[in-house]
N, C-alpha and C positions, 0 to 999 in steps of 0.2 A: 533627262540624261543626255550628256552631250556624247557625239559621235568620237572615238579616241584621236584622230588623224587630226581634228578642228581644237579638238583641249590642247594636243600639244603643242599645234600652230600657234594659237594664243598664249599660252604658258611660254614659247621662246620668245612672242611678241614684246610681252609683257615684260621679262627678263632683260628684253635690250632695251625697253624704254626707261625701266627703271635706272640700270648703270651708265644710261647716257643722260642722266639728268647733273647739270651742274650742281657744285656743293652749293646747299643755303646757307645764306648769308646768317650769321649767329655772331653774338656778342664776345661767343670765345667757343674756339674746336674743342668736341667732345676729347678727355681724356683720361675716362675709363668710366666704367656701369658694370653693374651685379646685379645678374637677373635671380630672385632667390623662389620663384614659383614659375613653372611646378618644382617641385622636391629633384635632384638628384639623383641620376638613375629611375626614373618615370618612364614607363610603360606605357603609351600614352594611345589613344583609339581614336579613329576616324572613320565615318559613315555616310555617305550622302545621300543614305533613303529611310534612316532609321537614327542618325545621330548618334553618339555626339560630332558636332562641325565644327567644332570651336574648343582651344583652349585657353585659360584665365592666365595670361602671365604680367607678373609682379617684380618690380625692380626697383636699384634710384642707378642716376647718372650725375655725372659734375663734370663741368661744375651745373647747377641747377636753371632749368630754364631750356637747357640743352634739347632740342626734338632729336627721336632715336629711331632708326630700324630695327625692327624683329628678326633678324635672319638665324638659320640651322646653318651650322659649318662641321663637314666631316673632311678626313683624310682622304677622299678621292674623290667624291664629287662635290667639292668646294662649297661654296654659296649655296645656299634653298633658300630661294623670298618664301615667306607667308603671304605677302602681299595682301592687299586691301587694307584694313584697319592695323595691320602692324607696319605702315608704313607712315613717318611724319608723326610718331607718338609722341605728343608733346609730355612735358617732366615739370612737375613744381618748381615753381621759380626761387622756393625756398628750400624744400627740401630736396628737389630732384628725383621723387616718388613721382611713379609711372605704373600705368596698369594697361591690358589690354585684353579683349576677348581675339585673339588671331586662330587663322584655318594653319592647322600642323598639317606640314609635308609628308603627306602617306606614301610609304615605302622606306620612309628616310630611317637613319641610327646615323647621329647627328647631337653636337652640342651648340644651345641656345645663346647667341648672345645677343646684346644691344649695339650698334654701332654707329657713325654718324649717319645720323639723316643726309640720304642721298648720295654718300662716299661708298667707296668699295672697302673691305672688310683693309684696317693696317696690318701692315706685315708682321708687326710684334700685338698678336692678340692677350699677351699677357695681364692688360689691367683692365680687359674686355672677360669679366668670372660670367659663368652660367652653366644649365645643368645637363650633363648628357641626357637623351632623350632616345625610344623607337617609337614609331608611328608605325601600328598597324591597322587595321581595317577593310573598308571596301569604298570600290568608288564604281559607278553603274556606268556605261555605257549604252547606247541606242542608237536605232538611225536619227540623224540630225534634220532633219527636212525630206519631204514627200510625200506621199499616201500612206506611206508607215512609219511615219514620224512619230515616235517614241516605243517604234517596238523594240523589244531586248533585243543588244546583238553581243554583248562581250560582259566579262566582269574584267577587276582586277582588284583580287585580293592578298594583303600583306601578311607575313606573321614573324616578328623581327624580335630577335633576342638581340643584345651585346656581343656574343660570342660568334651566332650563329643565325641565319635566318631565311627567307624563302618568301615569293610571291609568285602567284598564280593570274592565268588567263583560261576562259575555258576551251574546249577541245579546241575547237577552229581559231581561237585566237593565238597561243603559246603555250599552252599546258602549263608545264614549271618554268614560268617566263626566266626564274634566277635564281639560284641557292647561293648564298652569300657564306664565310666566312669573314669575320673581322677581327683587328688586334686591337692593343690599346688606343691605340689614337681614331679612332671609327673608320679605318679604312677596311676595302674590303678586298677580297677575292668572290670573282663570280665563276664557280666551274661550271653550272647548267646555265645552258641560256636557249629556251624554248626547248621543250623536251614533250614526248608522249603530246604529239599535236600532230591534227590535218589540216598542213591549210589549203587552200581554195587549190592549188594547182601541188602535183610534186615536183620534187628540188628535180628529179631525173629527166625527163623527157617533156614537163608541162601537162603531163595528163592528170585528171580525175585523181584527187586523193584518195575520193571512199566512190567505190561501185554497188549499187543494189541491184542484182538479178541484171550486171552486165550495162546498169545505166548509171553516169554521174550525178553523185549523187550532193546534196548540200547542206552542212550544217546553219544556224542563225547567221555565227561571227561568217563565213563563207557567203552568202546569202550580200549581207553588208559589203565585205571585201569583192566582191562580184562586180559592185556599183563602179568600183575606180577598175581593172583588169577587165572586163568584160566589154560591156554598154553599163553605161548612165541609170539608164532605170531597171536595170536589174535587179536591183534592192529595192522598185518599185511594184514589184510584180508580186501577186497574191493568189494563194492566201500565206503571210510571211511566217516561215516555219519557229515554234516556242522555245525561247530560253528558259529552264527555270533553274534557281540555285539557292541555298543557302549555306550557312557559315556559324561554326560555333567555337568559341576558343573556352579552352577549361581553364577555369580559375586559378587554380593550384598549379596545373604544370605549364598550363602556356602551351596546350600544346594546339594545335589547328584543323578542326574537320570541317570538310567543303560538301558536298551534297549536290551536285549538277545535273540538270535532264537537259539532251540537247535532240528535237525531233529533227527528221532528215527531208528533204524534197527533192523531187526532181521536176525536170521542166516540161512542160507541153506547150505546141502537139509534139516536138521532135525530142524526146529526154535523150536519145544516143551523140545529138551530136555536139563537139567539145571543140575547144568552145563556145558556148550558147552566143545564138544573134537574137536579136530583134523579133526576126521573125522566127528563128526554131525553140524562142522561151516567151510566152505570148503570157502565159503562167504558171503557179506553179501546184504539182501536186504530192500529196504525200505517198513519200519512197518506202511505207509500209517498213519502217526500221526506226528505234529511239537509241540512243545511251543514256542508261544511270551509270555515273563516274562518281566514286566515291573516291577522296583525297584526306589522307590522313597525314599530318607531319609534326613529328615528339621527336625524342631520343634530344632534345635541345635543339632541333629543327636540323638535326644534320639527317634526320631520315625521311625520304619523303616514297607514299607509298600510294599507288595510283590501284585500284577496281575497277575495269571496265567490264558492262551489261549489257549486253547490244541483244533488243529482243525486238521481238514482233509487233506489228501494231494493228496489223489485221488478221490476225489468227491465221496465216499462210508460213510457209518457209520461205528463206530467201537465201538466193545466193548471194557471198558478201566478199568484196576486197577492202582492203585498206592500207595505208602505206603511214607510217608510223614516224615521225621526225625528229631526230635528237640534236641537239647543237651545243657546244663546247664553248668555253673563253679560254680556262684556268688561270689566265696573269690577273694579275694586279691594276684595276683601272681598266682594262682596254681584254681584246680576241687575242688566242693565242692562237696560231697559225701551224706552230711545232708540236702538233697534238700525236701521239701516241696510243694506238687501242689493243687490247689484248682481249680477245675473244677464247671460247671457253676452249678453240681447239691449238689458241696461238701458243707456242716455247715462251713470246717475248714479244716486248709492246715495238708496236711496226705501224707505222707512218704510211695510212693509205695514198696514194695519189686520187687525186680528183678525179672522179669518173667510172670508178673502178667497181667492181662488185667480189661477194665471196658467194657463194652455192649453199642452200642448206637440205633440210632441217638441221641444228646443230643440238646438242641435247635440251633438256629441259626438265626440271629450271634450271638457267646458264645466267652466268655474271661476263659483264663486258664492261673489263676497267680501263679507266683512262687519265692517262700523266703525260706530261712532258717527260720522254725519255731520256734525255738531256739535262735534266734538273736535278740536284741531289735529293734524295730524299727528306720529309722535313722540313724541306724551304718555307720561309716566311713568305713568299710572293708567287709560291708557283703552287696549288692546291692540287689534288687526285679526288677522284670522284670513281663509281663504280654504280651501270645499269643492272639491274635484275629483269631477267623475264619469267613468267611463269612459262609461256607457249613459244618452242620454237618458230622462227621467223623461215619463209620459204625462200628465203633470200636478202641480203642485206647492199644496201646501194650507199656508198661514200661521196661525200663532195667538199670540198675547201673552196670558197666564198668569204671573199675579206668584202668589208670589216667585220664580218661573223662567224670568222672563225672554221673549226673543222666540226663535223659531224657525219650521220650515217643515219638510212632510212630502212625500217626494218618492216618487210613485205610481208601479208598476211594476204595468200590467194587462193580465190573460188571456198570460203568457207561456207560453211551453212548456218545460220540465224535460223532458228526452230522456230516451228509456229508456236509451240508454249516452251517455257526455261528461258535459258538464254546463251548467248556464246561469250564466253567469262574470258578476258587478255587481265593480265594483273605486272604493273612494274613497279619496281623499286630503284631509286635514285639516293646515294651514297653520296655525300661531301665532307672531308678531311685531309688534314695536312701530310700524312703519313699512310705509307701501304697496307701496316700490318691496322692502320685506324678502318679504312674503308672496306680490308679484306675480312676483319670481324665482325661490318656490318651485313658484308653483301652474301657471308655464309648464314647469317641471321634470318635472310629471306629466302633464301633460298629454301632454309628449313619450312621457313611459312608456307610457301608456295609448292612443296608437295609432301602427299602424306609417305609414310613409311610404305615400303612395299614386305609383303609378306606373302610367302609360296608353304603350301603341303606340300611335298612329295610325295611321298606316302603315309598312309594309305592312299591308292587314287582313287579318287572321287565315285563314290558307287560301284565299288567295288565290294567283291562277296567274299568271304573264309568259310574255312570249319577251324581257325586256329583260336585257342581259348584267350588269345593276349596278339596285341598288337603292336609292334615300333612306329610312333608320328615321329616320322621325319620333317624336316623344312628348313625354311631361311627367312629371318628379317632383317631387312635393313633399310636405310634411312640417310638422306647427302648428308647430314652432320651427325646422328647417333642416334640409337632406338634409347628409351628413357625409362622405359619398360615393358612387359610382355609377360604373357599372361595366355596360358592353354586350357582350355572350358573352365575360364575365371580363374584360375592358380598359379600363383607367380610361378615362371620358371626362368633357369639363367641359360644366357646366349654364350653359346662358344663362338669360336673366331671366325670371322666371315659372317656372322647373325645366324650361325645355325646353330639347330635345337633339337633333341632327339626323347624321347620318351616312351617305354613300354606301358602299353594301359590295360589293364584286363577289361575284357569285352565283355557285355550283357547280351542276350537272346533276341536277334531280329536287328534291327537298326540302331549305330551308333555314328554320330557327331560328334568332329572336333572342332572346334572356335580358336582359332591361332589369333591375338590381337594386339598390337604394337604402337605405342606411343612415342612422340617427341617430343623433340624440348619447344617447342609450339604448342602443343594440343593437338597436333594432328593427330589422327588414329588408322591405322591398316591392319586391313582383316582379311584370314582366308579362311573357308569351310574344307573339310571332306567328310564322305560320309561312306562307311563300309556296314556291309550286312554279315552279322554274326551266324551262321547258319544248324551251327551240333548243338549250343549250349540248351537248348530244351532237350534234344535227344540225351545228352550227357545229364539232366537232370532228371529225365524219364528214369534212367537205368539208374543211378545209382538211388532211388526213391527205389525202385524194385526190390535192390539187393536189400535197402534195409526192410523191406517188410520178407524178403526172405530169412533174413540174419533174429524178424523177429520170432516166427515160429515156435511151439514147446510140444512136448508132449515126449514120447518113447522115443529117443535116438536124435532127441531133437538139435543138442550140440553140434552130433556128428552131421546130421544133413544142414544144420545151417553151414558149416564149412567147407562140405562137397559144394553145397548149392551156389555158395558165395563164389569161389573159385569155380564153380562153371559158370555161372553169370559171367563175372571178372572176364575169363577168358573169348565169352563172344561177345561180350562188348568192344573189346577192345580188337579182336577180329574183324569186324562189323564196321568202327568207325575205321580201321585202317582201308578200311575196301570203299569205303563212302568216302574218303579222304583222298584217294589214289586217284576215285573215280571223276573228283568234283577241280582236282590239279590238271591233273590230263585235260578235260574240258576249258577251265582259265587259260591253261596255254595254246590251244586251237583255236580259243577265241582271240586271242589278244596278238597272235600269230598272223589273221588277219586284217588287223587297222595299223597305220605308218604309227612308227615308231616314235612321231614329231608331234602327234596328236593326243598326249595321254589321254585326255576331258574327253574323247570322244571313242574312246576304244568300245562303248557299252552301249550298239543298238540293240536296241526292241529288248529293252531292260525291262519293262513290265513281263515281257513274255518268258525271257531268262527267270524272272524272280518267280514266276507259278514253278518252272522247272525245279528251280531250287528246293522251294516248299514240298513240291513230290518226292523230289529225293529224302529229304529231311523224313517225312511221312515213313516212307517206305522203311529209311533204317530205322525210324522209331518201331514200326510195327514188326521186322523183323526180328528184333532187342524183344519184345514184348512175347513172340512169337512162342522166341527160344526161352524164354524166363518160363513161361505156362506148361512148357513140354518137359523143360528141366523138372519143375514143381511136378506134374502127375506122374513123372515118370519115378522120384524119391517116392513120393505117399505109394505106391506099388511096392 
């Protein structure tokens, strides 16, 4: 794996030695070739650790005899040599049939042609035919020379449609190095350029990107980057912290998932001081923190959706900072400098100046879109984008930096990384030509990124009655819409605002309600309460009574089952008004005093309440029982 700074040195190398070579000398200038493989509109793959390296293309030229270049020509970045073997392809001197195994230009969306060997591409490419083409894949990166000469330090993975498409770096290198949009002719718009990335220093002050437990901390691609910003052997210092990644693209939809683990280090004997010399990074040790970064990008690759995992590595807690870095182009070809952001508390997109900050937390999940406000909407050459976050940021730092454009760095400070689980950040990243394009996407994540919320009101939570039926009150709702809902498993429908109201007949002792709400994600939110039924046995005591008095026979037996009945009747219903009065009066001297702001907690020494309860309960059972046995021997008299 070569180191990325020495590929691209040589890669421009290369570039100017080829176009500075004079035209060869030929029997008659090429005047015109048709490359007819691969096939039009090919899809084409590149891998430099697993293959394929090479693509098979097939052509003729004339007149015959003619040697050709292999070059990719798009509408904005011109020329891509394939270099090496597609360079000087000599052509049957009869037929002009030409073949070649050449390296495809990863990254590129690009059409193939032939041209003269050693010329730069003619102005009229019309009788130069060949086939549009994307190149996706991966190309590996390492340290280039030292004592960790060949450890992981970066990827760069492609995933390029025609329409739409996107490459990645991992966390320390660029994150979403570029989300492309392109028209017909392969040009493109780049609106993300490096996004959801730390690199080795922040844009704001130079300090530490990521802090564990208050010390600077280092990813792989950092570790690398340290070598050129720091000292020299920085990136020679051990034991060198683990990249690992993988990469999968689905058959059918094209669409791209990435897989990343990037472990952290800090330095010894001095990890606090920044930044690191000679003598205070002697080596290195582990900052006890990893990220799993899971990258997914479908919807035609205009949506790209980042999971970040940041957990433990030595079964400890840690404290954690991190500063989160976004960057912008939006034109055509080149950085746009006229950048525009609308945050989720802005009226209207506003033009930060360099240097400036805003104050948070601001909600979450929040969208922060971004346009040229200046631009009509729509425009062919000036694209809109829009970030998602799941977790508000404690503060957000702007900076414009030409030739790169505007951006903004989103501060996550003093969090805690669990000794087990993990600390979950999640963004999404929106590319499209049109407001209402990217504000459909970025309400789309927004939906993913949190679930519905759903409140009881009442009944509160452990709370007691003697009432035979109950009103569940509440509320659900949800940033885009609850999908549906459902009260101990049974549909029921939401009035305005997500509230929900239902009387339920109670059963004897303990009863639960399960409120549970879905969105158009799958997410799901749920709330409990739970009230204790406290008569419904005494009310089934007595009326069990009345009917074995109602059942009675014998001399007069009609008439004292009706006397009987209606004395029963009458102190039952005496009895529970006086256990009812008695058990009201008490809920309101308790509840009299816990604040008002505390519902969930209104109910100390709730075991001790609940015997009291059951006594009560007791006692009017036994006095209902009392009176039934006194009524009964006092009729048999």
């Amino acid at each position: 794996m070569l180191d990325r700074g020495s590929l691209l040195l040589r890669l421009a190398l290369t570039g100017a030695a080829v176009f500075a070579i004079a035209p060869a000398a030929a029997s008659a200038a090429l005047t015109s070739s048709s490359i007819d493989g691969p096939a039009d509109g090919s899809l084409l793959r590149y891998d430099d650790a697993s293959g394929p390296t090479t693509v098979h293309v097939t052509g003729t030229a004339s007149p015959p005899g003619t040697p050709v270049d292999i070059v990719c020509i798009s509408g904005t970045n011109g020329v891509k040599e394939l270099g090496g073997a597609a360079d000087n392809v000599p052509t049957d001197a009869t037929t002009g049939h030409f073949e070649v195994d050449a390296t495809p230009p990863i990254g590129e969306v690009c059409r193939l042609r032939a041209i003269e060997d050693g010329n730069n591409p003619p102005s009229n490419l019309t009788p130069f035919t060949g086939p549009k083409v994307t190149v996706s894949g991966l190309k590996s990166f390492g340290v280039d020379i030292g004592s960790n000469a060949g450890a992981a330090t970066d990827y760069y993975i492609a995933s390029l449609l025609f329409s739409a498409g996107n490459d990645f770096d991992s966390l320390g290198g660029c994150g979403l190095t570029d989300s492309y949009v392109f028209d017909s002719t392969l040009a493109f718009i780049s609106v993300f350029y490096c996004n959801a990335f730390t690199p080795v220093t922040d844009k704001r002050d130079g300090a530490a990107s990521v802090e564990v437990d208050g010390h600077p901390s280092y990813t792989p691609s950092g570790v690398n980057d340290g070598g050129d910003r720091f000292f020299s052997a920085f990136r020679d210092r051990a034991p060198f912290p683990q990249l690992g990644y993988s990469y999968h693209f689905d058959p059918s939809t094209h669409d791209l998932t990435i897989h990343e683990t990037d472990h952290l280090v800090r330095c010894k004997p001095n990890a606090e001081t920044f930044p690191p010399t000679a003598a205070s990074c002697t080596s290195f040790a582990d900052a006890g923190v990893k990220l799993d970064r899971t990258i997914v990008a479908d919807h035609g690759q205009r949506l790209v959706r980042f999971l970040d995992r940041w957990s433990s590595t030595d079964g400890h807690a840690h404290l954690f900072t991190t500063h989160y870095e976004n960057e912008h182009c939006l034109v055509r070809g080149e950085c746009e400098m006229h950048t525009g952001f609308r945050f989720p508390a802005d009226g209207a997109y506003t033009i930060r100046p360099n240097g400036t900050s805003i104050a948070g937390p601001s909600r979450a999940p929040g969208s922060i879109f971004v346009k040229d406000p200046a631009a009509p909407d729509g425009s062919s050459d000036r694209a809109q984008g829009a970030t998602v976050y799941s977790v508000a940021p404690d503060s957000t730092y702007f900076f414009r930096v030409n030739p790169d454009g505007s951006g903004y760095v989103l501060d996550y400070l003093d969090r805690f990384v669990p000794a087990k689980g993990s600390l979950d950040f999640r963004f999404g990243y929106a590319t499209a030509l049109t407001t209402a394009a990217v504000k459909g996407f970025a309400r789309q994540l927004e939906d993913q990124y949190a679930a519905p919320r759903v409140t009881i009101g009442s009944p509160v939570n452990g709370d007691s009655t003697a009432d035979a039926s109950v009103l569940v009150k509440g509320r659900a709702t949800d940033t885009v819409g609850v999908k549906s809902f459902t009260l101990n498993g049974r549909p029921l429908a939401l009035g305005p605002g997500g509230r929900f109201s239902k009387r339920v007949t109670l059963k004897a002792g303990k009863n639960t309600f399960t409120a549970v709400a879905r969105d158009a994600a799958g997410n799901t939110g749920r709330a409990q309460s739970t009230i204790v039924e406290l008569l419904a046995k005494t009310r089934k005591a007595g009326a069990k009574r009345g009917q074995s008095l109602h059942g009675e026979t014998g001399g007069g037996g009609e008439a004292r089952q009706g006397r009987h009945g209606d004395r029963e009747s009458g102190r039952w219903q005496a009895r529970r008004a006086e256990v009812h009065a008695q058990f009201k009066g008490r809920e309101r001297a308790r509840r009299a005093e816990a604040p008002a702001d505390h519902a969930e907690d209104r109910h100390p020494g709730r075991e001790g309440r609940a015997r009291e309860d059951d006594a009560l309960v007791r006692r009017a059972a036994s006095c209902l029982t009392a009176a039934s046995e006194a009524a009964s021997q006092q009729s048999d008299r």
